[in-house]
Steps between C-alpha positions, in 0.01 A plus 500: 500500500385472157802296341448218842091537438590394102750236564279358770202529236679334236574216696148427651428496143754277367395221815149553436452222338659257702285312797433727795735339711786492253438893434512603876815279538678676208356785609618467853869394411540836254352735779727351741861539258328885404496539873838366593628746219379790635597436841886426323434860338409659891775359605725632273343884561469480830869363560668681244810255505493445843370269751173629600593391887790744494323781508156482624416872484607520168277186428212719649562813277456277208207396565345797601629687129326159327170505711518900437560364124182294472275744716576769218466269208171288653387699759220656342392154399185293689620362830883588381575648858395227710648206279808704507468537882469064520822492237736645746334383816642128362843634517673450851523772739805649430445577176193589475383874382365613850441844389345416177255248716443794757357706246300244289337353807365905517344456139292117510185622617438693207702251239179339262484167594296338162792304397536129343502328826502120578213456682472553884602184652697326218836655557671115511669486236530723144539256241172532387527846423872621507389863435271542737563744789425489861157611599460792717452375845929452499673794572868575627455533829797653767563198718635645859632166599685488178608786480419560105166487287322184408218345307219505706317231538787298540551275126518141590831431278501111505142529375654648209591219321794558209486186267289247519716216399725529795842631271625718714520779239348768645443625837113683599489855594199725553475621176554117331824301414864599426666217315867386602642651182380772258346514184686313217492530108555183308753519259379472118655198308508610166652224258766590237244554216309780721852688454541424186167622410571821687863536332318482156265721601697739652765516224250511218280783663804708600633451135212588326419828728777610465570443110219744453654779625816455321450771250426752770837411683674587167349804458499617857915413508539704194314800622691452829881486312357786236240703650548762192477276232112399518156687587386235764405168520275471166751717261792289636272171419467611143856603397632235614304270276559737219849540524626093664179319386232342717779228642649829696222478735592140642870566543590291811227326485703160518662604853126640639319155408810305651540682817092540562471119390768379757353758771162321461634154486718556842281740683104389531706140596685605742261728625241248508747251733630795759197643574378165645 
C-alpha cells in the first residue's frame, strides 16, 4: 500500500549511498523485521486471543474475510488476483481460503500479466530486488496429493537464501525473508539541554500566545457575568478603558503568564520524553 511503498522508498533512499553490498544487506535485514511484523499482526487477526491450533476452522474463516479483504482493496490492480492466489497458497492446508482459491483459479486467464517481474529463471533469491514479484509462469496450483493449492512450479526454498552472513536472523520464504523478530525503533537520546531547550521554548511560546489574548478574556468574562451591561465585544473593550483605565484590560494577567509559562516549561518536556 502506499504508506509500505513510501517507507520502503524512503529507505532505498537513505542507503543509497552506501556500497551496493552494504545497501542490499540493510536493505535485506529491514524487509525481513517489516515482514516478521506483519506476520505478528496476522497472527494476532487471525487468532483473535486464541491459539490458532484450537480452532482450525475458525483459523480458515479468517483468512478467507482477509484474502476477501485484499481482493476488494487490490483486486482491480495488475496481476493482484494471482499474487493473491500464491499469498495464501504458502499458508498450510488447513488454513488456507479454499473457496477464495476456487474462485480465483476461475479468473487467471484473463488477469494482465505485464507486471514488475524478476526475470524468468532468476527466482533464487530476492535480495536484489526485494519488491519484485513473481513472474507469471507461478501460479497456485490445487495439488491432489496434498490435498490444498500450491505454487506451481514447485519454489526451491533452500535456494532462497535469507542472509548472507550466516546470522541466523531470518528464515527464506517464497516471497523473501522474515526476520526472527520484528521491526524495531531506536530510542532517541536526547541530552538534558535538548529538554531544556524545549522547556524554554515551550514556556515562552505558551506565555506569550497566550498574553495576547488577555484583554479578550477580560472582556469576554465580563460580557459572560453581565450580558446587559455592554453592546458586544468592541463597546465592552472601550468602557472599560474609559471607566478602569487601560490597566483593566490585563487584570489576571500575572496568574495567565504563570500558569501558561509553567504549562510550557512541563509539557513540550515531558511530551518530548513519553512519546519516545
Amino acid at each position: 500500500d502506499n504508506g509500505v511503498s513510501s517507507w520502503w522508498q524512503d529507505l532505498s533512499t537513505k542507503y543509497s549511498l552506501l556500497p551496493d553490498d552494504q545497501m542490499r544487506d540493510k536493505l535485506k535485514k529491514a524487509f525481513a523485521s517489516f515482514a516478521s511484523s506483519v506476520q505478528l499482526a496476522l497472527d494476532q487477526y487471525v487468532s483473535d486471543g486464541e491459539e490458532i491450533s484450537a480452532s482450525k476452522k475458525k483459523a480458515q474463516g479468517k483468512f478467507e474475510s482477509l484474502a476477501m479483504m485484499l481482493l476488494a482493496k487490490y483486486g482491480e490492480k495488475q496481476d493482484a488476483k494471482r499474487q493473491i492466489s500464491l499469498l495464501f497458497s504458502t499458508l498450510p492446508r488447513d488454513y488456507q481460503p479454499t473457496e477464495t482459491l476456487k474462485k480465483l483459479s476461475l479468473d487467471l486467464d484473463s488477469a494482465p500479466k505485464n507486471a514488475d517481474y524478476l526475470p524468468k529463471g532468476q527466482i533464487t533469491s530476492f535480495t536484489e530486488n526485494l519488491s519484485s514479484l513473481l513472474p507469471p509462469e507461478y501460479n497456485a496450483v490445487y495439488d491432489v496429493s496434498l490435498g490444498a493449492y500450491a505454487i506451481q512450479p514447485t519454489l526451491d526454498l533452500a535456494k532462497l537464501i535469507a542472509d548472507n552472513d550466516d546470522s541466523q536472523s531470518a528464515q527464506s520464504t517464497p516471497f523473501g525473508q522474515v526476520a526472527s523478530t520484528p521491526l524495531q525503533r531506536d530510542v532517541p537520546n536526547y541530552g538534558p539541554g535538548l529538554y531544556a531547550l524545549f522547556g524554554i521554548s515551550g514556556g515562552v511560546g505558551c506565555a506569550l500566545t497566550h498574553s495576547v489574548v488577555i484583554p479578550l478574556d477580560v472582556v469576554k468574562t465580563r460580557l459572560q457575568t453581565d450580558p446587559d451591561k455592554y453592546n458586544g465585544i468592541f463597546d465592552g473593550a472601550t468602557s472599560i478603558v474609559k471607566d478602569e483605565g487601560v490597566g483593566a484590560l490585563l487584570l489576571g494577567a500575572q496568574a495567565t503568564i504563570a500558569g501558561y509559562l509553567w504549562y510550557g516549561v512541563s509539557v513540550y518536556p515531558s511530551y518530548t520524553f513519553f512519546k519516545r
